[in-house]
N, C-alpha and C positions, 0 to 999 in steps of 0.2 A: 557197655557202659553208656549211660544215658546222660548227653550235657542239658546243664541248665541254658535256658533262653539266650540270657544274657552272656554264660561264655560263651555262645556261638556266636553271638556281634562281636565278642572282642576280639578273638580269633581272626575274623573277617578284615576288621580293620585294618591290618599290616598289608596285606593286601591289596584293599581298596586306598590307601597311601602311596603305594607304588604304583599306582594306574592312574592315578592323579599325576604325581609325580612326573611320568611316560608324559600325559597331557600338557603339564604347564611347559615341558623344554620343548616338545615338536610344535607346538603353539607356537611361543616365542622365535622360534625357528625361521616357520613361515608369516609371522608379523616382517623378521629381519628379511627374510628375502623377499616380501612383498613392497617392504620401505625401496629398499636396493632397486626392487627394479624401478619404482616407481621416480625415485631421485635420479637415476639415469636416461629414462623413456626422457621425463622432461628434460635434462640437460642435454641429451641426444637433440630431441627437435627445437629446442631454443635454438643451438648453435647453429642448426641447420637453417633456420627463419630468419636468424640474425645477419646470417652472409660470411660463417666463420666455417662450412665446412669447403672441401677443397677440390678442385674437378679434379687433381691429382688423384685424390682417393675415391672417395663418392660416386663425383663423376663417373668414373671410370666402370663403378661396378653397375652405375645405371644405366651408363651406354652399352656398357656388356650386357648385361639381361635384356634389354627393350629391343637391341637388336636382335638377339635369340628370338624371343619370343613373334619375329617380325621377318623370324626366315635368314637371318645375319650370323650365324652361329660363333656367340664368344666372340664378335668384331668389336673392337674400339678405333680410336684413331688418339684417344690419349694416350701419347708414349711417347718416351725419351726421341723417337725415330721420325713423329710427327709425322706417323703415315698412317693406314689403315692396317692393322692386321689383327689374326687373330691373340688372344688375352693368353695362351697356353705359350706366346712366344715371349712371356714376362715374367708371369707366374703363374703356375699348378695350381688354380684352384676350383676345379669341378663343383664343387659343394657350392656355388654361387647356380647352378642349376636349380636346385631348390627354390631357388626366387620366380622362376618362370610360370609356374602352375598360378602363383599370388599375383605378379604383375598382367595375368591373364582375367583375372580380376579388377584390381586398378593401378596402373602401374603408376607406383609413388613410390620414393627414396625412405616414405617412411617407412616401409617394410624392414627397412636396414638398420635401422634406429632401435624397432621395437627386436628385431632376432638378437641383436648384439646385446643387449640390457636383459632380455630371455637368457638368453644363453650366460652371462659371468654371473645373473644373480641365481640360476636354478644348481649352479657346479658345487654351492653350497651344501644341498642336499646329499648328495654323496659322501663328501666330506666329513659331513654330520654323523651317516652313518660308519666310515671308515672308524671315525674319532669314537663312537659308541662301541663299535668291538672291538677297540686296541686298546680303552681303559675301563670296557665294563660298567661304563656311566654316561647316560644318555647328555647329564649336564657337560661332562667332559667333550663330549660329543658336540654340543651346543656352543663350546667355548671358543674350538679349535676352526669349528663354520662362522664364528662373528669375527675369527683372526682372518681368516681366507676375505671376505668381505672387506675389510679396513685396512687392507694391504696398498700399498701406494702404488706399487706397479699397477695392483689392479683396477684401482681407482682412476688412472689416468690412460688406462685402454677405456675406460668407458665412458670419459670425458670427450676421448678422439671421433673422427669420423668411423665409421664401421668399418673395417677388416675383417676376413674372410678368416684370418689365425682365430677371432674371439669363437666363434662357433667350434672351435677343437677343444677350447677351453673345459666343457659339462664332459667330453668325453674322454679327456686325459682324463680326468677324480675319477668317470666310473670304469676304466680300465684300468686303475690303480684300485678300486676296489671289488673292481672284479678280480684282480691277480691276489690280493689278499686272501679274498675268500674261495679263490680255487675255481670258477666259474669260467670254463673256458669260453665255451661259446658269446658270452658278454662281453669277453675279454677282445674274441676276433672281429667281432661286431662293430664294436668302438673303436677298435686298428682300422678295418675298413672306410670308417668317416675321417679318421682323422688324417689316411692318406689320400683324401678328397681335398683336402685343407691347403696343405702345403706344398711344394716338391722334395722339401728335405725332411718329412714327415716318416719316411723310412727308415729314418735313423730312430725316430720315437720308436718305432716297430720295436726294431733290433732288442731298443734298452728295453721293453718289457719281455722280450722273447729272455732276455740274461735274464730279470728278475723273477721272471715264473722258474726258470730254473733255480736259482739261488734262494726262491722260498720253497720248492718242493722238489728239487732234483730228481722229477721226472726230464724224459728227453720228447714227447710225443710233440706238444704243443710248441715250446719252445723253437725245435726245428723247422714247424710250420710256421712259425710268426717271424724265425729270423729269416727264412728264406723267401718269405711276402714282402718283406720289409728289403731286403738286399734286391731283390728284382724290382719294386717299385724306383725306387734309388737310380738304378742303373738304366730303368725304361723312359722312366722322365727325364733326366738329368742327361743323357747319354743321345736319347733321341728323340723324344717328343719336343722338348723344350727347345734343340737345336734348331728341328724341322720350323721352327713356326719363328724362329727370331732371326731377325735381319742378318744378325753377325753369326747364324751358323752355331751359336754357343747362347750358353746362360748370358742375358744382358749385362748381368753384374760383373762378366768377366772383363763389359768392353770399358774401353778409355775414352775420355772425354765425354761422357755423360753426367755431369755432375754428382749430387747423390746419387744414383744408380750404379756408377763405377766402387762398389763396396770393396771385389774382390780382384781387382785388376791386378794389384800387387804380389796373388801369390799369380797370379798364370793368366792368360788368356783364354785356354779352356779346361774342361774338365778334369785332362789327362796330367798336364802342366801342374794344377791346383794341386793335384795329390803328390806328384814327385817331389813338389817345394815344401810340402808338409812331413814329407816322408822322407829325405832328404838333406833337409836345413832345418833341426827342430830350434839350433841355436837363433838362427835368422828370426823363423816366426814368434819365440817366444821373445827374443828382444823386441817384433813391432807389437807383441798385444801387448809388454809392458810400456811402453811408448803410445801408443792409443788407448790407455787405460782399460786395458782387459782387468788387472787383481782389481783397484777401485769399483769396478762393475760387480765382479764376484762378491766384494764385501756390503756394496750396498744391496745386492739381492739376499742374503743373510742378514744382516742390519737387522730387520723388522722378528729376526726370527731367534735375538741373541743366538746366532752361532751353532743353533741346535740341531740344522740339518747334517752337520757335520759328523755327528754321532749316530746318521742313520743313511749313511752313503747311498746302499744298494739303492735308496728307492729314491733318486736323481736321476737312476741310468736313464727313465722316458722322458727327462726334458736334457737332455745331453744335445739334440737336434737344434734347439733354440739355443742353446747355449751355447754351442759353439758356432753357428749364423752370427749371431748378436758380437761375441767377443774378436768374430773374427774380422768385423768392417771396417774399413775404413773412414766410413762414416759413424760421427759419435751416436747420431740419434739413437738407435737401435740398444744404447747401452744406458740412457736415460732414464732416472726413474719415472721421467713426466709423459714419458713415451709408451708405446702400445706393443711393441716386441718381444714384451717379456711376460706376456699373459698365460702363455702355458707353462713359465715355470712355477708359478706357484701355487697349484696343485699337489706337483712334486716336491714343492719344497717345505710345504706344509705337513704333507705326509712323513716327510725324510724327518722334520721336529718333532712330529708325533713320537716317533720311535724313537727320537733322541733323547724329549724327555722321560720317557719309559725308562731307557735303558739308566738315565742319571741317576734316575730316582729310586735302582735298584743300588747306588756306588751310598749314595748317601741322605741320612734321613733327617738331613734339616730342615729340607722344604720336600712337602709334599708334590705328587702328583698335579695337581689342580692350583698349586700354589707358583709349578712352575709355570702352567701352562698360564696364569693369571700376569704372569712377569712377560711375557710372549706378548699377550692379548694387551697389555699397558704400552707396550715397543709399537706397537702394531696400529693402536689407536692414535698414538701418537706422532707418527710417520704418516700416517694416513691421513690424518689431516691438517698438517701440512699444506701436501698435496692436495685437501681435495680443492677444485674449482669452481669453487665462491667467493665473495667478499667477506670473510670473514675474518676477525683478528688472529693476527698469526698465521695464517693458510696464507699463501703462495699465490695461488690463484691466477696462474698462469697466463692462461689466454686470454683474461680481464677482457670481457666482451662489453661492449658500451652499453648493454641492460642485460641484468639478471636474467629475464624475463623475454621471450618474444613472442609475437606470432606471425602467420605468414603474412607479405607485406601486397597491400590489395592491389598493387599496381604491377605485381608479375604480369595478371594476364595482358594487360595493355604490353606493356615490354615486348612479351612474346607475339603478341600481333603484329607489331611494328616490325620486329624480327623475319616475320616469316614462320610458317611452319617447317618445310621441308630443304628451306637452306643454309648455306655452308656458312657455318658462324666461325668467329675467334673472339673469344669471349677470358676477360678478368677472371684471373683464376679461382679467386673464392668467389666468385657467383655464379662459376660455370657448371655446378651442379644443380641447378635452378633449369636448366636448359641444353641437359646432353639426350635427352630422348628426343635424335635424330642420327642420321648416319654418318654425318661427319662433321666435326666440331672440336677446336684447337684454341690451345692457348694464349691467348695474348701475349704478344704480338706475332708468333705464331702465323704464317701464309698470308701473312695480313693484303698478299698481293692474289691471292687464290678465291677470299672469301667474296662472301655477296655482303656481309654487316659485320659489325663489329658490337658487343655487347660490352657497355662499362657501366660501373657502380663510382660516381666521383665520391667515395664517404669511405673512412676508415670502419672496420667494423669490430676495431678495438681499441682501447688507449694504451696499449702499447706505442707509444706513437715516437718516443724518443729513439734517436741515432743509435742503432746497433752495429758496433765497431768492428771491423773486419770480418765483417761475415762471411766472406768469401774463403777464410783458412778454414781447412778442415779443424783446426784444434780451437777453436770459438764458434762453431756453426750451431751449440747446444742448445740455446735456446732461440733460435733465426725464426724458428717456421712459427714461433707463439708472436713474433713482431708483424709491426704493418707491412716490411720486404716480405718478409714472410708468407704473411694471407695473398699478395699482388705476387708472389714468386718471379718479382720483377722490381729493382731498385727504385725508390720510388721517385727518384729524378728524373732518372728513365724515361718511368711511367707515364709524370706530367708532361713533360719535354717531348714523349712521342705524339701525345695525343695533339701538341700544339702545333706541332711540325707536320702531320696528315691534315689539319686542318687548314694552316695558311697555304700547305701547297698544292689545295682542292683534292688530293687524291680520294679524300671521301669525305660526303658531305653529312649536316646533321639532319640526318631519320627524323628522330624523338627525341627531347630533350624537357623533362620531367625530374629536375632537381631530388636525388641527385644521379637521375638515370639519363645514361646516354646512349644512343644508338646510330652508330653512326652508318651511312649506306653508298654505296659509291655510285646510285640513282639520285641522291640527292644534293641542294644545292647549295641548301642554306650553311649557314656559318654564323649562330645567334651571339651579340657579344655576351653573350647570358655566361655561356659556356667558356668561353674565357676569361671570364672575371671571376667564375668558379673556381679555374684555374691557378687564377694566383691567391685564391685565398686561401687555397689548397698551403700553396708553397708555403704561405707564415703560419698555417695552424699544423705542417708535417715537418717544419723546425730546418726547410731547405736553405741554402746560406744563396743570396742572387747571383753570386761569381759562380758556384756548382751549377745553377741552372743555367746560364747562361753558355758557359762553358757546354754540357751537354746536349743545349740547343745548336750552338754552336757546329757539336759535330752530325747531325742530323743535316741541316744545312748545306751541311760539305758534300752529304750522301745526295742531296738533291740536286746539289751542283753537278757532282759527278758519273750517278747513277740513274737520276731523275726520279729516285724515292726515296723515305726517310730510313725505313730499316732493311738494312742490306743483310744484317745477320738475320735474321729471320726468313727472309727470302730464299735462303741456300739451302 
């Protein structure tokens, strides 16, 4: 039978509407994840320019690489112990190797910026396709990557400094869709990296080793990933991590470390940890309802009305974060303005997928795409919230004194004055400006060890009002977005120490470049410049003159009887 002309174009059309079709959602797709990353690179390097990221964090991961690549293998000296050691005596994160090939090129912190902003906006992609073969429509597919995107957890992992957890992020979604679609080798691939990530990353193992069973009940795989995963667990946690930390154990087990001390309370080492869980389930389960473990649970749902709940199995891979996070002592970790929670929602997006599948098979009021559209409404709305900008309605957290930064031209002068090769104690949010050297500590931190002392006199946020007991663990939730916060040092303290090293000569002023200070213990001057900075500090940081006095006061006392000002930091 012979077609006419024209029914051969018509024929064709249905067709070529579907290849279209294909085009305008993977288009859209990569516009979304091109915006995403593009909005985070810049918020990445504003913060960093601005003087808002943290030698806690940052820092640490650029003194760990530049030492690496310098013959120093994983050495820091930022740590709770305020000594040198190596980074595996903190946390497990090999995957920060990958920097060293790039910093052999030029070593800049912005490497860290730009992986971190790579990595949360490309985990969409997977996503995308998971969400195309679970509802057979690429747009659904499309819907369920711009809910992953607009998530407020996630949102606020790639507000923060870089962590070394964001890089697990692209590979959790493609070991969840590798287990989907049966792809073992993808599957080992991506367990591989993501036990590079963390220490407790062997528990992700495990929950995909369960769920490759519970979607195909085979045993080949499963056994191989649960018994990768049980030995990684037991090799780092057990012995790697001991061998290299002060206390012989996970840091998180010791006491008196501030935040760090997360899991003192179930044990002091690893073995302790497990008997008090295995043990006392009534104990644990009254402190995570008392530290707000279920409000954690519900706000990691929240954005997803409640939908992972109807597709359990596939949470078992974030069950690792999930029980770190709910188990701390410390709230941050359970924040949604926080970065802790960026591998669960991968999983917990996939877990809704299947949730609304399954609803939409119970009842046909609302559509497929109509629920996932109710998801996608939760999600945009929650998200921005959170995100961090000026914007009506958003939060906007860490409110940085510009939108906008760039780098500030008077670093290199700074760093000259510094020194290259000596021993700093440097302001905590500027001290990632100047950790590519071998030893370098927190303010006030050895302040009797070092050769300068590095300060920034300027807030670099308006956050600037009295944050009330910050020192209880059940108010510390939003401490580190205040100006205590950025100074990780009270800021009476702060000014009180800096005026008490200066009247009792222990060190003299370096450079002094409004509002840069560098103080040297070569030096003799004492400009009144620097102290009239000082007090005008006190009335624009809302200090009451009896708290400052009072805390000069006790410096004072340490000079009288010590013959320096900060005796805790000396010890």
């Amino acid at each position: 039978m012979k077609l006419s002309k024209d029914q051969g174009i018509r024929d064709q059309k249905p067709a070529v509407a579907v290849a279209d079709n294909r085009n305008v959602w993977r288009t859209s797709l990569w516009a979304a994840i091109s915006f995403h990353f593009s909005l985070f690179i810049i918020i990445g390097l504003s913060r960093h320019w601005g003087f808002m990221t943290s030698i806690n964090d940052l820092g640490t991961f650029d003194q760990v690489v530049w030492n690496t690549l310098n013959g120093n293998l994983l050495h820091t000296t930022i740590n709770p112990f305020a000594t040198s050691m190596v980074r595996l005596g903190i946390h497990f994160d090999p995957i920060l190797f990958l920097f060293v090939p790039l910093y052999a090129i030029t070593p800049s912190v912005e490497w860290f910026a730009i992986a971190q902003a790579a990595a949360l906006a490309l985990t969409a992609y997977p996503l995308f396709l998971l969400g195309t073969h679970i509802f057979q429509s690429e747009k659904s597919g499309f819907i369920w990557a711009v809910i992953y995107l607009v998530n407020p957890f996630l949102i606020s992992a790639g507000a923060w400094d870089f962590h070394p957890i964001t890089l697990a992020v692209p590979f959790m979604a493609l070991a969840l869709l590798a287990t989907v679609k049966n792809r073992p080798v993808t599957l080992t691939l991506s367990c591989l990296i993501l036990l590079a990530c963390k220490e407790h990353m062997g528990l992700a193992v495990i929950g995909f080793a369960v769920l490759w069973w519970w979607l195909h009940r085979s045993w080949r795989v499963p056994t191989t990933l649960f018994a990768l995963g049980a030995i990684h667990l037991v090799i780092v946690l057990a012995v790697i991590m001991p061998h290299f930390s002060p206390l012989g154990a996970h840091a998180m087990l010791g006491d008196e470390l501030g935040q760090m001390s997360r899991y003192s309370w179930l044990g002091s080492s690893l073995t302790e940890v497990l008997r008090t869980l295995l043990t006392q389930p009534a104990f644990v389960w009254g402190q995570i309802s008392q530290m707000g473990g279920l409000s954690y649970w519900g706000l990691l749902l929240l954005p997803f009305i409640l939908f992972p709940t109807l597709g359990l199995p596939f949470l078992l891979p974030g069950v690792a974060d999930l029980i770190a996070n709910t188990l701390a002592a410390n709230p941050m970790p359970r924040g949604m303005w926080s970065y802790h929670s960026a591998t669960l929602i991968p999983p917990l997006a996939v877990a809704a997928m299947y949730g609304v599948k399954r609803l939409a098979r119970w009842q046909d009021r609302f559509s497929i795409q109509e629920l996932a559209g109710l998801v996608l409404i939760t999600s945009v709305v929650t998200g921005y919230i959170y995100l961090p900008l000026p914007l009506i309605g958003a939060k906007n957290i860490w409110s940085p004194n510009h939108v906008l930064n760039l780098p500030d031209s008077d670093l290199q002068r700074v760093r000259s004055a510094a020194g290259d090769s000596t021993i700093l104690s440097v302001q905590a949010n500027i001290g990632a400006h100047f950790t590519q050297r071998q030893q370098i500590y927190i303010y006030p931190n050895k302040v009797d060890e070092v050769d300068a002392i590095i300060l920034r006199l300027e807030s670099p946020t308006t956050n600037i009002g009295k944050f009330q007991n910050h020192s209880t663990q059940g108010s510390r939730k939003g401490y580190q977005t205040w100006l205590d916060g950025h100074l990780q040092l009270d800021r009476t303290e702060y000014l009180a120490s800096i005026e008490c090293l200066l009247s009792n000569k222990e060190f003299g002023v370096q450079l002094w470049n409004d509002p840069w200070l560098v103080l040297s213990k070569d030096a003799e001057t004492s400009p009144l410049e620097v102290i009239s900075s000082l007090r005008e500090l006190r009335t624009q940081w809302l200090i009451a003159d009896d708290e400052y006095s009072s805390q000069l006061e006790v410096f004072n006392a340490n000079v009288q009887t010590h013959g320096y000002c900060l005796v805790a930091s000396r010890q």
